[in-house]
C-alpha positions in Angstrom: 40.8 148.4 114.9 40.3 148.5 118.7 38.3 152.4 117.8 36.2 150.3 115.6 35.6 147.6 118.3 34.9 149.6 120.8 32.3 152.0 118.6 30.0 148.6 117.7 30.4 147.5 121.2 29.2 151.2 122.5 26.1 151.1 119.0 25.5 147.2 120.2 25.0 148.4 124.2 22.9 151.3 122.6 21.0 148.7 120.9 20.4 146.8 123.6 19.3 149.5 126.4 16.5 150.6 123.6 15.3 147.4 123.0 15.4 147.2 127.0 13.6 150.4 127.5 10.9 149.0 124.8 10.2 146.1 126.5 10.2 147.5 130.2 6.8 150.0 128.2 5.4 147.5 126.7 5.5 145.2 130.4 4.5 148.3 132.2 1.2 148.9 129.6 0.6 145.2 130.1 0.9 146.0 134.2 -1.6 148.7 134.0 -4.3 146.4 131.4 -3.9 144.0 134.0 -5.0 146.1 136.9 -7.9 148.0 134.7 -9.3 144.7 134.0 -8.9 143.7 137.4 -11.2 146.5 138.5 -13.3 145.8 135.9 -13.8 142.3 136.9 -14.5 143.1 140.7 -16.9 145.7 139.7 -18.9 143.7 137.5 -19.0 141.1 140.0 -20.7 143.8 142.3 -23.1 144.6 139.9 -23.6 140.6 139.2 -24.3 140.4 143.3 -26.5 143.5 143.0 -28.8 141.9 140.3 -28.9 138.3 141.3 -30.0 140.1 145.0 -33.0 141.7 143.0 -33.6 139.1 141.0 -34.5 137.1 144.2 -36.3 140.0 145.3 -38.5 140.3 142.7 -39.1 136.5 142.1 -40.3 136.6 146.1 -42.5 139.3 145.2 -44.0 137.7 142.2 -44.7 134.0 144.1 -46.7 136.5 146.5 -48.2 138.4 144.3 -49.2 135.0 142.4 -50.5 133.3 145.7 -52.6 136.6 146.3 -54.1 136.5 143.1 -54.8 132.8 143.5 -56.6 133.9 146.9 -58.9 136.4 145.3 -59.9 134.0 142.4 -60.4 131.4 145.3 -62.5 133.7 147.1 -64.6 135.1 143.9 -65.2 131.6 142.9 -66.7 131.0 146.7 -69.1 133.8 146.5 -69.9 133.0 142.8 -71.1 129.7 144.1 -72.7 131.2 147.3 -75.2 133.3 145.4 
């Protein structure tokens, strides 16, 4: 009887240290999604600071381009009524 104990005592502690084992992979896969998506959230944050940077940029560039254009039409208008 104490053999017998002692062999599902030894098969439950095997039990448990696979289970144990299968749990500490499955945290450690978890660990490493964690940090990929953790570089993939700070780089597209870059890239989100990048384009809202040349968004500005280019919205700039088209209020001047806009207020030039506006000039030139002012201007033609002014020498179409001058002649």
């Amino acid at each position: 009887m104490r053999v017998y104990i002692e062999f599902m005592a030894d098969n439950i502690n095997t039990v448990f240290e696979h289970e144990l084992k299968r749990l500490e992979q499955r945290v450690d896969a978890l660990v490493r999604v964690c940090d990929q998506l953790q570089d993939e959230n700070r780089s597209l944050k870059q890239r989100q600071d990048v384009l809202t940077a040349e968004r500005a940029n280019l919205l700039q560039k088209n209020e001047q381009v806009r207020a030039r254009v506006e000039a030139m039409i002012g201007r033609l208008k002014a020498m179409e009524q001058g002649t």
